[in-house]
TIDRENLO-499264 format. One record per residue (C-alpha): chain; x, y, z; residue number from 1. Coordinates in steps of 0.25 Angstrom, whole numbers. Layout:
N
+--------+-------+-------+-------+-----+
! chaine !    xx !    yy !    zz ! num !
+--------+-------+-------+-------+-----+
!      A !     X !     Y !     Z ! NUM !
...
+--------+-------+-------+-------+-----+
REM end
This chain:
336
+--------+-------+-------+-------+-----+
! chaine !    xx !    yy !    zz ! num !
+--------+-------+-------+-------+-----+
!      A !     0 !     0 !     0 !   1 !
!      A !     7 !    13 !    -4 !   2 !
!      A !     1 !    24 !     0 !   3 !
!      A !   -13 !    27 !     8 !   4 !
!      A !   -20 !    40 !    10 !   5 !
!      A !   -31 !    43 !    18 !   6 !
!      A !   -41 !    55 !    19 !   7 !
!      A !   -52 !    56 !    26 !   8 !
!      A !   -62 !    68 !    22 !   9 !
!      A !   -69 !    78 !    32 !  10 !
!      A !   -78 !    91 !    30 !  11 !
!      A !   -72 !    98 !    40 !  12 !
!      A !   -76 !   113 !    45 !  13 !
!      A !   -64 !   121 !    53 !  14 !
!      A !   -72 !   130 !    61 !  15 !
!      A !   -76 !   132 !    76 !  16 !
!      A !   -87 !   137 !    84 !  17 !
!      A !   -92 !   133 !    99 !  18 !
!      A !   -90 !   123 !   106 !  19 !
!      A !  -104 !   115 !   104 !  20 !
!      A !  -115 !   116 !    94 !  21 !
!      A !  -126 !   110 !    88 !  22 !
!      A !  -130 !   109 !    74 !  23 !
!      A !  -144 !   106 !    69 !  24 !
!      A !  -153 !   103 !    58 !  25 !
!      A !  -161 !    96 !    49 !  26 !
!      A !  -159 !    88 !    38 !  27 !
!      A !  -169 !    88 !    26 !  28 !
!      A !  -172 !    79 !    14 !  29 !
!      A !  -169 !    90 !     2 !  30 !
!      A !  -180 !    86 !    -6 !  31 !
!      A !  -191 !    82 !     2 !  32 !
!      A !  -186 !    91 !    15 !  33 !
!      A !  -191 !    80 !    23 !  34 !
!      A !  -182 !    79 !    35 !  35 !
!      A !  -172 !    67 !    36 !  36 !
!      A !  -171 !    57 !    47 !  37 !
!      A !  -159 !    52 !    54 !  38 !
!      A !  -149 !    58 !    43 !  39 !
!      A !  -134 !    57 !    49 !  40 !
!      A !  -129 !    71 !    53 !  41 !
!      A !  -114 !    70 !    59 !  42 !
!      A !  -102 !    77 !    58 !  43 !
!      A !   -94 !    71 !    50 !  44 !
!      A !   -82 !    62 !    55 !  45 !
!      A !   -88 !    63 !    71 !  46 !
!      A !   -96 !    57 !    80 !  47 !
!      A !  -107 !    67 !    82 !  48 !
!      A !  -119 !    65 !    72 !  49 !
!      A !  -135 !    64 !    73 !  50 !
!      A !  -146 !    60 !    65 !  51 !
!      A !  -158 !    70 !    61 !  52 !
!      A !  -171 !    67 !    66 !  53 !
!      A !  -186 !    63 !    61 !  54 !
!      A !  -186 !    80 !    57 !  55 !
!      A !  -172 !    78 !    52 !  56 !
!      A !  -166 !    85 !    63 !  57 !
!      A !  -151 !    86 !    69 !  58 !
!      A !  -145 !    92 !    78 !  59 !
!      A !  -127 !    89 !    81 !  60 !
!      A !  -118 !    94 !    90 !  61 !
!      A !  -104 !   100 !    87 !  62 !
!      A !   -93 !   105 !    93 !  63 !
!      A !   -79 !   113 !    89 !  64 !
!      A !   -73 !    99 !    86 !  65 !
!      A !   -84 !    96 !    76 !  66 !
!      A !   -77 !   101 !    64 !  67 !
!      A !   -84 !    91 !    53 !  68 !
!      A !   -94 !    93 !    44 !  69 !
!      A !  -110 !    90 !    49 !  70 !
!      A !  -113 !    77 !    40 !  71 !
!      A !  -128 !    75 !    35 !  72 !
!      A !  -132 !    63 !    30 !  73 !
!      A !  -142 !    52 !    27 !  74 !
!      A !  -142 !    39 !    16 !  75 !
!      A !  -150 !    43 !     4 !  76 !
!      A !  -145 !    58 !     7 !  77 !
!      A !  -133 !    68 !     3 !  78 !
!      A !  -124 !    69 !    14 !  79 !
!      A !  -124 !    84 !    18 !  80 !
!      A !  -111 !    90 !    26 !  81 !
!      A !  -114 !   104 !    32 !  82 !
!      A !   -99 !   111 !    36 !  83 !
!      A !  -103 !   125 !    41 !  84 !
!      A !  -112 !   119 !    53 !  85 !
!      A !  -106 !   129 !    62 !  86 !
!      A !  -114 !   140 !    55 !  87 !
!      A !  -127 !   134 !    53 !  88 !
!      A !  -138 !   127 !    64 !  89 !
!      A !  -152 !   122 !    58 !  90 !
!      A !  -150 !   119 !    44 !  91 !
!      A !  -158 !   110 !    35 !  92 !
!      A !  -150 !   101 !    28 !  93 !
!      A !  -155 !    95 !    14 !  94 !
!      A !  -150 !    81 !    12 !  95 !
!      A !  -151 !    78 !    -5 !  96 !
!      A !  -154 !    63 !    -8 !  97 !
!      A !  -141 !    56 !   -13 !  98 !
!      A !  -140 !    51 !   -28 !  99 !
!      A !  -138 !    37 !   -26 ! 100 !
!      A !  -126 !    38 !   -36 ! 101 !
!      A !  -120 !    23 !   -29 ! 102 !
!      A !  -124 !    13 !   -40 ! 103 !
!      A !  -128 !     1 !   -31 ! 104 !
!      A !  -123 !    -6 !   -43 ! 105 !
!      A !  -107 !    -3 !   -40 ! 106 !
!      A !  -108 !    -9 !   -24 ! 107 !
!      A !  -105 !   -22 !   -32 ! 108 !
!      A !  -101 !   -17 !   -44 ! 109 !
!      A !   -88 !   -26 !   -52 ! 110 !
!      A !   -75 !   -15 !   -52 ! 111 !
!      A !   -65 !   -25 !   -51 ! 112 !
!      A !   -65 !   -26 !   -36 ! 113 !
!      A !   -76 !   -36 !   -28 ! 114 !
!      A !   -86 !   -27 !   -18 ! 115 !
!      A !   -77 !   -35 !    -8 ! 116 !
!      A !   -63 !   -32 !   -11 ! 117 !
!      A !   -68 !   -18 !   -12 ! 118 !
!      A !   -75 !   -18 !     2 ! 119 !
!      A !   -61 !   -24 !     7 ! 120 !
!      A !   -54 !   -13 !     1 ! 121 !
!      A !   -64 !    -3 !     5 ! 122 !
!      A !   -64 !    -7 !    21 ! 123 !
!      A !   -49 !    -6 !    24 ! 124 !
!      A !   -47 !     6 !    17 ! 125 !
!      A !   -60 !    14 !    23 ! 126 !
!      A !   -58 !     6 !    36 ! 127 !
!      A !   -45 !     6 !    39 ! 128 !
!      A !   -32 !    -5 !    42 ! 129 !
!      A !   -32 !    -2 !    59 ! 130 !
!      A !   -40 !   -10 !    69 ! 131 !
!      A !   -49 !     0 !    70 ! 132 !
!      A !   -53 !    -1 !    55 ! 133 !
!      A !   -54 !   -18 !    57 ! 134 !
!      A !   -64 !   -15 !    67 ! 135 !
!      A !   -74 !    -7 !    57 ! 136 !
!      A !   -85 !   -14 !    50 ! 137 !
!      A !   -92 !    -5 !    38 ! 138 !
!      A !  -109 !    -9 !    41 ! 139 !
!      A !  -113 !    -5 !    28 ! 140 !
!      A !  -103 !    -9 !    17 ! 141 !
!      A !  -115 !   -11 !     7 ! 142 !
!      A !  -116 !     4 !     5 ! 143 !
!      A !  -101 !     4 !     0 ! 144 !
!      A !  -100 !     7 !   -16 ! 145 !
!      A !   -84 !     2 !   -21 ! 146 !
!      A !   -79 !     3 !   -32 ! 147 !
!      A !   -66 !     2 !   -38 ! 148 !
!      A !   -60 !     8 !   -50 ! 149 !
!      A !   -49 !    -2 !   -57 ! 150 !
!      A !   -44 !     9 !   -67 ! 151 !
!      A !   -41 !    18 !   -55 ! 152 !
!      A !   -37 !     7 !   -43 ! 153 !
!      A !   -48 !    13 !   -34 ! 154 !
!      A !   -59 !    11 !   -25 ! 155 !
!      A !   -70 !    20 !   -22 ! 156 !
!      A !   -80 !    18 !   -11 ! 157 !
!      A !   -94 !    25 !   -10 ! 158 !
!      A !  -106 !    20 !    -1 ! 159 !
!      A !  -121 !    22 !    -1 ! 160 !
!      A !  -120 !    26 !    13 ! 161 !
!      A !  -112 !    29 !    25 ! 162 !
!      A !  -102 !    17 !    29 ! 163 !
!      A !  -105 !    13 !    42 ! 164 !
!      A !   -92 !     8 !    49 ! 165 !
!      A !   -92 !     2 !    64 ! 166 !
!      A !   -79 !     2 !    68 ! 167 !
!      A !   -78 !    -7 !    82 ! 168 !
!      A !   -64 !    -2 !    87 ! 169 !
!      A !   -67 !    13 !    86 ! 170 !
!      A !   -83 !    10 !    91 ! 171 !
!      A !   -87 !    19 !    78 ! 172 !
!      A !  -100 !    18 !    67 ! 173 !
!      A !   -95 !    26 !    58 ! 174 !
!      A !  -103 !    30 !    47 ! 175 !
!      A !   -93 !    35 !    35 ! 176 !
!      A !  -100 !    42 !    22 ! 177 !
!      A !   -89 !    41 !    12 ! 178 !
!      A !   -87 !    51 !     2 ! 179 !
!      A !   -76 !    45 !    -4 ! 180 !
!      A !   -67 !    31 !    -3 ! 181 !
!      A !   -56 !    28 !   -13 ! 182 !
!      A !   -44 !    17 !   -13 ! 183 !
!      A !   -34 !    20 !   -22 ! 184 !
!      A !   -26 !     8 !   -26 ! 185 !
!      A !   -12 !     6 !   -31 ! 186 !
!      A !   -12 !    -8 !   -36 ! 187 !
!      A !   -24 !   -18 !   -36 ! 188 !
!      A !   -24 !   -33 !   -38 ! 189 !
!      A !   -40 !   -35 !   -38 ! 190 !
!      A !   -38 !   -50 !   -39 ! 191 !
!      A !   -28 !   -50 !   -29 ! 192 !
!      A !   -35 !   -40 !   -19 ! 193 !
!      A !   -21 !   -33 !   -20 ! 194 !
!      A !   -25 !   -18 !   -18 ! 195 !
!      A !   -14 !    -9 !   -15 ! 196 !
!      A !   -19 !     6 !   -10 ! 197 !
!      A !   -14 !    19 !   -14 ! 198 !
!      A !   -25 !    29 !    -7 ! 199 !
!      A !   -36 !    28 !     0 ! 200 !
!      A !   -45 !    41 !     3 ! 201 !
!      A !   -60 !    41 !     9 ! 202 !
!      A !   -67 !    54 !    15 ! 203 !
!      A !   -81 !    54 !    20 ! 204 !
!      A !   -90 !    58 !    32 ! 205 !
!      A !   -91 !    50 !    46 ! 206 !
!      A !  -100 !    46 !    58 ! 207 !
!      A !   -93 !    43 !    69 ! 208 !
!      A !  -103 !    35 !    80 ! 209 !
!      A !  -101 !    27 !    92 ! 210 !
!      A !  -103 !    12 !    93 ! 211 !
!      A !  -118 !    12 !   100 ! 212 !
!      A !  -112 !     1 !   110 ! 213 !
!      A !   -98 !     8 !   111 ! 214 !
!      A !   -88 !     2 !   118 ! 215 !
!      A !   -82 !    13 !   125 ! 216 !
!      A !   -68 !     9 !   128 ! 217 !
!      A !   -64 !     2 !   115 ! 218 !
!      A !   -69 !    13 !   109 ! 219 !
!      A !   -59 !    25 !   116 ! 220 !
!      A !   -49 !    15 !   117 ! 221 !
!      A !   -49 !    13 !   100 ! 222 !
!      A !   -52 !    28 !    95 ! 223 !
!      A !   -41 !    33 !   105 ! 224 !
!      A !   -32 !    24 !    97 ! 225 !
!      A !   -39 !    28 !    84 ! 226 !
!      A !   -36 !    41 !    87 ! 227 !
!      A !   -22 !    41 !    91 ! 228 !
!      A !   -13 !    42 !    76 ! 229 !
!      A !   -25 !    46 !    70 ! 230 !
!      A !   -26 !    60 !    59 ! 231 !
!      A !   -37 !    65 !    71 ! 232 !
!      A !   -27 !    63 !    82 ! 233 !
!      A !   -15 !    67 !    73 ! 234 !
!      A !   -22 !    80 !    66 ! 235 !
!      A !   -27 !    85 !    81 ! 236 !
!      A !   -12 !    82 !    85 ! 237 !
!      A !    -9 !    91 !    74 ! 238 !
!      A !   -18 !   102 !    79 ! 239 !
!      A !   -11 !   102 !    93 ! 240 !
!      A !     2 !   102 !    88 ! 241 !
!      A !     5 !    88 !    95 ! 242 !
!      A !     9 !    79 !    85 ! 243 !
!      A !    19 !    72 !    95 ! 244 !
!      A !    12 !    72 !   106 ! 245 !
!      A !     3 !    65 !   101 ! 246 !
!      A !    13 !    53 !    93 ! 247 !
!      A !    13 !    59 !    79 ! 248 !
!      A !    27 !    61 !    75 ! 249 !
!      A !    31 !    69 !    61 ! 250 !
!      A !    40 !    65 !    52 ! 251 !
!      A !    48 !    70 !    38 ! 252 !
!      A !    55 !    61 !    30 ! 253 !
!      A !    57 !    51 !    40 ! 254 !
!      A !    62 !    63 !    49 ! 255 !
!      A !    55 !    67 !    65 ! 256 !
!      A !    51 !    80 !    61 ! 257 !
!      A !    44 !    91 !    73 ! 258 !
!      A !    30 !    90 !    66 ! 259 !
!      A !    29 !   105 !    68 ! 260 !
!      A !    41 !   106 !    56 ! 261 !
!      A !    28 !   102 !    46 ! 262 !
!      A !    15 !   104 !    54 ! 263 !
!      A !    14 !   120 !    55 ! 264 !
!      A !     2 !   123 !    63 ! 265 !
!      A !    -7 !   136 !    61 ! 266 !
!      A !   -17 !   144 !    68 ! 267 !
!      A !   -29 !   147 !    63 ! 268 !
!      A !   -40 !   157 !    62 ! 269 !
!      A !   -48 !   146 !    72 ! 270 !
!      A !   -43 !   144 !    86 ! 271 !
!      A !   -45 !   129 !    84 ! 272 !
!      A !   -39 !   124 !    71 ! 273 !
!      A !   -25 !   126 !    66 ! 274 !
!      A !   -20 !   123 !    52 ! 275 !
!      A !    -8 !   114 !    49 ! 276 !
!      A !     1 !   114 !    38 ! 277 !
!      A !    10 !   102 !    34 ! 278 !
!      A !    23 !   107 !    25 ! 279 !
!      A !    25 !    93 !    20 ! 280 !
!      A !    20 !    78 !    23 ! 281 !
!      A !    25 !    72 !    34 ! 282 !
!      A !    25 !    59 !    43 ! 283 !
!      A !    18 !    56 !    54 ! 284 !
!      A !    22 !    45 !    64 ! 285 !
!      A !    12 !    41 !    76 ! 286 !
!      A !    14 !    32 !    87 ! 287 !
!      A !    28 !    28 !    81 ! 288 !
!      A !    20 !    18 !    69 ! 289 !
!      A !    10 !    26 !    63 ! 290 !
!      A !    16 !    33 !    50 ! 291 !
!      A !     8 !    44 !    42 ! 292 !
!      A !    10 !    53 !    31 ! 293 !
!      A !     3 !    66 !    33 ! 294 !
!      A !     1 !    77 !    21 ! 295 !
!      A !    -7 !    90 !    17 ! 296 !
!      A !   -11 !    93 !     5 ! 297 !
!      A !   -14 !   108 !     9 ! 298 !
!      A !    -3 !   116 !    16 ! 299 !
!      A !   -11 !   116 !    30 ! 300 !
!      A !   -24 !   110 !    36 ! 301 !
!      A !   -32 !   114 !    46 ! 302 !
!      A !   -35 !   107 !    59 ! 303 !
!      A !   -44 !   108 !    72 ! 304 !
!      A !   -41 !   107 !    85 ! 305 !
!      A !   -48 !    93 !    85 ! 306 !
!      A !   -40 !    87 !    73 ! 307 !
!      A !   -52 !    90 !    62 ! 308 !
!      A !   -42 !    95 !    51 ! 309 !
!      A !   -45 !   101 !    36 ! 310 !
!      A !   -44 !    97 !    24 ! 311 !
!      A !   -41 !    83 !    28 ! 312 !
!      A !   -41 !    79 !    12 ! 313 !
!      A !   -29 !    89 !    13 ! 314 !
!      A !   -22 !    79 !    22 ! 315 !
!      A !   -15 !    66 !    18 ! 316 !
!      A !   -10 !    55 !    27 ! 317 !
!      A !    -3 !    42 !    24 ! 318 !
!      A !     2 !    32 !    32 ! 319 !
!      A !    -5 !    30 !    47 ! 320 !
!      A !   -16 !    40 !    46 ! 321 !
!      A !   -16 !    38 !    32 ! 322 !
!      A !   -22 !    25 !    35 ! 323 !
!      A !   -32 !    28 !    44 ! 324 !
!      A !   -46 !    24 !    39 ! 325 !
!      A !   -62 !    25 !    44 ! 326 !
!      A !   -58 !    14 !    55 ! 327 !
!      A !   -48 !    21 !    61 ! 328 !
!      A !   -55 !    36 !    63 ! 329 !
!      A !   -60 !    44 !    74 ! 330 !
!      A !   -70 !    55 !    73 ! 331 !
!      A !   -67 !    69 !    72 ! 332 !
!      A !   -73 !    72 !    85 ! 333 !
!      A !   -65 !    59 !    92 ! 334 !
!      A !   -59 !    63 !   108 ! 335 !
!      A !   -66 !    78 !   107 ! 336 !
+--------+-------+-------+-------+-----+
REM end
C-alpha cells in the first residue's frame, strides 16, 4: 500500500456568542406545507440532535463549543444544513422531496467487481484497521450503492439512506449520510482479490448517539484511548500550544525540530480562535510509534479553542491519522 490520505469534511461556522442558546423551529414539506414528523435535526458530527414533533416542531441547545453546521433531515427529503443559526430563531425550514437518481438496478449491477468484494473493500476503508473499527457493524448495508470503474481503478459509494453504524467498543449509533466515498487503486487483481490502494477520501454529516444500555466504564475507558493521537486531541494541542506536553513530537527530514520553528500561531480578530500557518510539511511522532505526515494546502487555517478547525479539506495527513476512519472518531463535542 503506497500512500493513503484521508479527509473528513465539516461545514464548520467560526463565530462565538453566549454561552447557552436555544435554536427552534419547524420543518415543512415544501409542496404540500404540511409539517414533517420525526425529521433528524442535529448538529453535524456531535452528540446533541432531536427530532421534530407531530406539528413539526424543534427545538436544540448549543453552546460556544457548538461550531458545526445544524443538519435537517428525513428519508424521501433533501437534507438542508442552516450555518448562520446564530443569527436566526423560529424559522421554517422547507425540506424539497429528493430525486430518487439511485437506479435500484446498480445495487447488484455486473462492474467487474462482486457486491461482496466490494462490500469487503468498502468496510475496511470506511470503518477502519483498529480494534475500534472491528467492533462496528453497519445495520443497513442494503442502502449501500457501489460501483467500480475498471477504466479508472475506483470505487464510489453512494446510499439511499443514512449508514447506520453500531460500533461496541466506543458504545456509538452512528448515523453517517455520505456525500462522498471513493478508493482510489493503484494496481487491482480482481480474480486474485489483489487491491492495492493509493487514496481513500470520504466526507459526509454524522450523529453521534449513545448506546441505549450503555456500558459506562468500557465506554470512558475506549473513547479516552480513541481520543489520545487522534486529529481532535492533536488540533486542540495545537490551539494551546502544547504539542509535547501532550506526546506529539515534530520532525523535518528525519531531524527533532521545536514545533514552534514551522507552526506559527496568530491571534485573531476572535478572542477564542487563532490561526496557524505551517511553512512546509512536516512529521509527526506520537506515543514513540504512531508516524504522521501532516500538510496544508492553504498558507494558514483556523482553529478554535475546542479543536473545531477550517478548512479541514485544506489539511492533508498521511500515516497514523491519515489512517484513522469512522470506527476510530469521537465527536466534536467529546470531553467539553
Amino acid at each position: 500500500m503506497k500512500f493513503k490520505t484521508f479527509i473528513y469534511s465539516l461545514l464548520l461556522l467560526l463565530s462565538f456568542s453566549g454561552i447557552s442558546q436555544t435554536f427552534s423551529g419547524v420543518v415543512l414539506d415544501e409542496k404540500t406545507k404540511t409539517p414533517v414528523e420525526s425529521a433528524s435535526v442535529y448538529f453535524d458530527n456531535t452528540t446533541i440532535g432531536t427530532t421534530t414533533d407531530s406539528e413539526g416542531k424543534f427545538s436544540i441547545s448549543y453552546t460556544d463549543a457548538t461550531q458545526s453546521g445544524l443538519v435537517i433531515s428525513y428519508l424521501g427529503y433533501q437534507t438542508e444544513t442552516i450555518l448562520d443559526y446564530r443569527e436566526k430563531n423560529n424559522i421554517t425550514v422547507s425540506l424539497k422531496q429528493a430525486n430518487n437518481v439511485l437506479d435500484e438496478v446498480v445495487v447488484y449491477a455486473d462492474d467487474g467487481l462482486t457486491r461482496r468484494q466490494k462490500l469487503r473493500l468498502f468496510r475496511k476503508q470506511f470503518l477502519g484497521f483498529s480494534s475500534f473499527a472491528k467492533s462496528c457493524k453497519i445495520l443497513n448495508e442494503k442502502d449501500l450503492i457501489l460501483r467500480y470503474n475498471r477504466k479508472k481503478n475506483k470505487l464510489t459509494a453512494n446510499a439511499f439512506s443514512p449508514i447506520i453504524i453500531e460500533n461496541k467498543s466506543l458504545q456509538y449509533v452512528i448515523s453517517f449520510d455520505i456525500k462522498q466515498f471513493e478508493i482510489n487503486f493503484s494496481y487491482v487483481e480482481e480474480i486474485n482479490n489483489i487491491f492495492e490502494i493509493k487514496s481513500v477520501y470520504f466526507s459526509g454529516k454524522s450523529f453521534y448517539k449513545n448506546f441505549d444500555d450503555i456500558k459506562e466504564n468500557k465506554a470512558k475507558r475506549n473513547r479516552k484511548k480513541a481520543y489520545n493521537g487522534s486529529v481532535l486531541e492533536f488540533m486542540r494541542a495545537l490551539y494551546n500550544e502544547e504539542l509535547e506536553a501532550k506526546g506529539y513530537q515534530i520532525f523535518s527530514k528525519s531531524f527533532k525540530v521545536n514545533p514552534w520553528d514551522h507552526f506559527k500561531i496568530q491571534q485573531t480578530s476572535n478572542a477564542s480562535a487563532k490561526r496557524i500557518l505551517l511553512d512546509k510539511p512536516v512529521n509527526i511522532l506520537y506515543d514513540k510509534n504512531y508516524q504522521t505526515k501532516i500538510e496544508f494546502l492553504d498558507p494558514a487555517i483556523i482553529i478554535d479553542v475546542y479543536g473545531n478547525y477550517s478548512d479541514v479539506t485544506k489539511v492533508m495527513f498521511s500515516g497514523h491519522l491519515g489512517n484513522q476512519r469512522v470506527g476510530d472518531l469521537l465527536p466534536l463535542d467529546y470531553g467539553l
